[in-house]
Each structure stands twice: as C-alpha cells, then as structure tokens.
C-alpha positions as CSV (number, residue, x, y, z in Angstrom):
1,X,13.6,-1.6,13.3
2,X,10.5,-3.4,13.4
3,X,9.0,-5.4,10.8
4,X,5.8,-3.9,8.6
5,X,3.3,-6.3,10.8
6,X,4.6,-5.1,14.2
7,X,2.3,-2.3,15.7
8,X,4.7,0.3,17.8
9,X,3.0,1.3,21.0
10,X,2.8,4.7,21.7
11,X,1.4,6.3,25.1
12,X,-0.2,9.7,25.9
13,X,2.6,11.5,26.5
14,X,4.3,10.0,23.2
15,X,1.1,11.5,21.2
16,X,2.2,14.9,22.9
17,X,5.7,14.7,22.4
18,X,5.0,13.6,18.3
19,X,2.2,16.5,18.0
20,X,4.7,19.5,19.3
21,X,7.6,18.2,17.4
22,X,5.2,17.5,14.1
23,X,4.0,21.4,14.1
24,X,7.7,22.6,14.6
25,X,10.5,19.9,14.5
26,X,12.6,22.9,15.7
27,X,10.6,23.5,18.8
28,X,13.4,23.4,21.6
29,X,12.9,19.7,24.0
30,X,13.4,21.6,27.4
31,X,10.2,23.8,26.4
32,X,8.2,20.9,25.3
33,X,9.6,19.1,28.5
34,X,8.4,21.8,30.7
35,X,5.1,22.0,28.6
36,X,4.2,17.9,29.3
37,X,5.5,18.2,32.8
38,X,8.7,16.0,32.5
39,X,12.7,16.0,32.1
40,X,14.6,16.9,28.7
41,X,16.2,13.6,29.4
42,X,12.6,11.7,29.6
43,X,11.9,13.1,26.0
44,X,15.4,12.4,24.1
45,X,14.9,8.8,25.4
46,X,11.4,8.6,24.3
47,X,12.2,9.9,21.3
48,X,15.7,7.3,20.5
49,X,12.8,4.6,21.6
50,X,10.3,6.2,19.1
51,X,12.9,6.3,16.4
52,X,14.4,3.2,17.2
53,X,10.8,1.4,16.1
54,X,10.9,3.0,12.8
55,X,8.0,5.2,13.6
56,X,10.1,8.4,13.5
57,X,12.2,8.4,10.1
58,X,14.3,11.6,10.6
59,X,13.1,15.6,10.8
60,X,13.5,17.8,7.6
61,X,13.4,21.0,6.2
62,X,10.8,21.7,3.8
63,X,11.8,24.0,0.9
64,X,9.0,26.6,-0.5
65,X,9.3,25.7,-4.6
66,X,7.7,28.4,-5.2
67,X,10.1,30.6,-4.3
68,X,13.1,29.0,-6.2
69,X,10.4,29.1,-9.5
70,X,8.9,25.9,-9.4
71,X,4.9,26.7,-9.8
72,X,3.5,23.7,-11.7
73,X,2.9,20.7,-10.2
74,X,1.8,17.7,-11.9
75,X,0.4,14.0,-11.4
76,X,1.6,11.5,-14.0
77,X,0.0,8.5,-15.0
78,X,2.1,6.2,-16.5
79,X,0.6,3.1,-19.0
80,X,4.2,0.8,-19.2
81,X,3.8,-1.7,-22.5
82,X,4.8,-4.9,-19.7
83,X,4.6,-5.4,-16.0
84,X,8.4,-6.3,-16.8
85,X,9.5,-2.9,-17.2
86,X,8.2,-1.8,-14.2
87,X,11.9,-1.9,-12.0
88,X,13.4,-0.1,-15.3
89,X,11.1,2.3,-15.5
90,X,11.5,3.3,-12.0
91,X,14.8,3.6,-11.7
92,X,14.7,5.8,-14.9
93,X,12.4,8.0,-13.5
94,X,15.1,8.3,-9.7
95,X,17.3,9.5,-12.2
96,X,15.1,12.5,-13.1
97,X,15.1,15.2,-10.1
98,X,11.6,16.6,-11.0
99,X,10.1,13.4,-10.1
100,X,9.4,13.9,-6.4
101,X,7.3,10.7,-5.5
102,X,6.9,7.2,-7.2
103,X,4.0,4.7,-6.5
104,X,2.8,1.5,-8.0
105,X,-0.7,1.6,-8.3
106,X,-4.3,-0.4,-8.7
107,X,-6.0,0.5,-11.8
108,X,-5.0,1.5,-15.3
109,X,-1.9,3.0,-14.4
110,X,1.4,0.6,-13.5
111,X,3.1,4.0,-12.0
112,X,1.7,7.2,-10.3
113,X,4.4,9.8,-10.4
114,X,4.0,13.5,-8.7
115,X,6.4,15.9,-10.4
116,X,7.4,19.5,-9.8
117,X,8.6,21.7,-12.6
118,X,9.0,25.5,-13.0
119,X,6.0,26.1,-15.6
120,X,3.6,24.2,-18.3
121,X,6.6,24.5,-20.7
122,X,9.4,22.6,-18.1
123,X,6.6,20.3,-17.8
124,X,5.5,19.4,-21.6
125,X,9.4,19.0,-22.2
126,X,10.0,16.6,-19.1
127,X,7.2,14.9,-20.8
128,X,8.2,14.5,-24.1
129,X,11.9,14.4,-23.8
130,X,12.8,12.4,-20.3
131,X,9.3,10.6,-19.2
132,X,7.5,9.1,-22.8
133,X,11.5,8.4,-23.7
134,X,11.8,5.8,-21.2
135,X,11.5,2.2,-22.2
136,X,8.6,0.5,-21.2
137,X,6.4,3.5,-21.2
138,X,3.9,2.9,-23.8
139,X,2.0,6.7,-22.6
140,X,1.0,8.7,-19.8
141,X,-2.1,10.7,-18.6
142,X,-1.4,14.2,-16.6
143,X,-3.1,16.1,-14.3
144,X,-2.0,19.6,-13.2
145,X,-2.6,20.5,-10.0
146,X,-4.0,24.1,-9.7
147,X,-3.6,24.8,-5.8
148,X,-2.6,22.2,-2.8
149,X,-5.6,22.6,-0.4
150,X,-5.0,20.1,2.1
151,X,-1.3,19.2,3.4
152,X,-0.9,17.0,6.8
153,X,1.0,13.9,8.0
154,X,-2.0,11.7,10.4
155,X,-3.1,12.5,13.2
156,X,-1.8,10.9,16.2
C-alpha cells in the first residue's frame, strides 16, 4: 500500500474503468471491457494495480435504512472535559452500532459523530443513556438532518 504522501497515478482509461464501476460496482468487466475498447483481462489487472495502491478499498453494498425503520439521522457534537479522553471516548462510541462515522475535528468540538436511529425518541435515548454516559463527555450539540440532498464519492 502506499504511504499517505504518495500520489497514485491513474490514466484515462483508469478514470473510465473507476467512473463505470463507481455508478454500479456490479456492472459486469466484459461489458465495461467492450465499452473502453480493451480485454476483461486488461481491466482485472488494472483494477489488482488500482487496488494494490490503496486507491480502491473494496466494493459494498449499501443498505436503504429507511426501509429497515431507521428515519432520523443526526450529527453529534461532542464537548469531551480533556483532550485525554479522546482514545476512550472513541472507542466507546465503536461500541455503539448507531454511530456510523467518527471524526476529530477543528473547532469547538473534540468529536463529530453522524448517527442513524429509527426516530427522535431512539435518538434522545442514545443521547442520554449511551453518548452523555461516556466518560470524558462533558456535553454534546445535535443537529438532525431533515433530508440528504447531496450524496457522491469525488469525481475522478
């Protein structure tokens, strides 16, 4: 893998390759193949070279929450009492499965969390009983989002 500092050079027919397989991971190689113009064979070894950089990190399926009841989703804040608690903290929150993304941040905040939960009520109970319960966590600040209007990876 390469380090962070290390740029991964990627040609044109890379970009093409990475756009078809970014709209629809399931799209089958031999049609993108005979879409760009080249072999099957030419694509799965552009693709072990692309993922052998660390520029590809694995294909997923993504899950519709809404459909299994999960409508609220929320941005958390999180004011911790010491920079110390910060590793704690974190791995308190890895432990909770509504927690779907974790950041450090600039600002007033030590953590930005982005959590997914069924309604306002899951939320104000992962609040009060799992997330201001953790050590460390002196408060929090939430904001609810009301609809996702913008959801892409970058453009390449």
């Amino acid at each position: 893998m390469k380090s962070s500092n290390s740029l991964v050079k990627i040609d044109g027919i890379d970009k093409k390759i990475l756009r078809y397989l970014m709209s629809d991971a399931r799209r089958p190689i031999l049609e993108i193949a005979r879409n760009i113009g080249i072999s099957g064979a030419a694509i799965h070894q552009r693709l072990r070279k692309l993922e052998a950089s660390g520029l590809l990190s694995g294909s997923k399926f993504v899950i519709n929450p809404k459909i299994l009841g999960y409508t609220t989703m929320a941005y958390i804040g999180i004011f911790l009492d010491k920079a110390m608690s910060n590793p704690r903290a974190v791995a308190a929150l890895e432990k909770i499965p509504e927690v779907l993304e974790c950041h450090y941040t600039t600002g007033n905040w030590s953590i930005l969390i982005k959590v997914l939960c069924k309604d306002n009520e899951h939320l104000m109970h992962l609040l009060n009983k799992k997330i201001q319960q953790i050590e460390g966590v002196s408060r929090t600040e939430t904001f609810i989002s009301l609809d996702q209007q913008i959801d892409r990876q970058i453009t390449i």
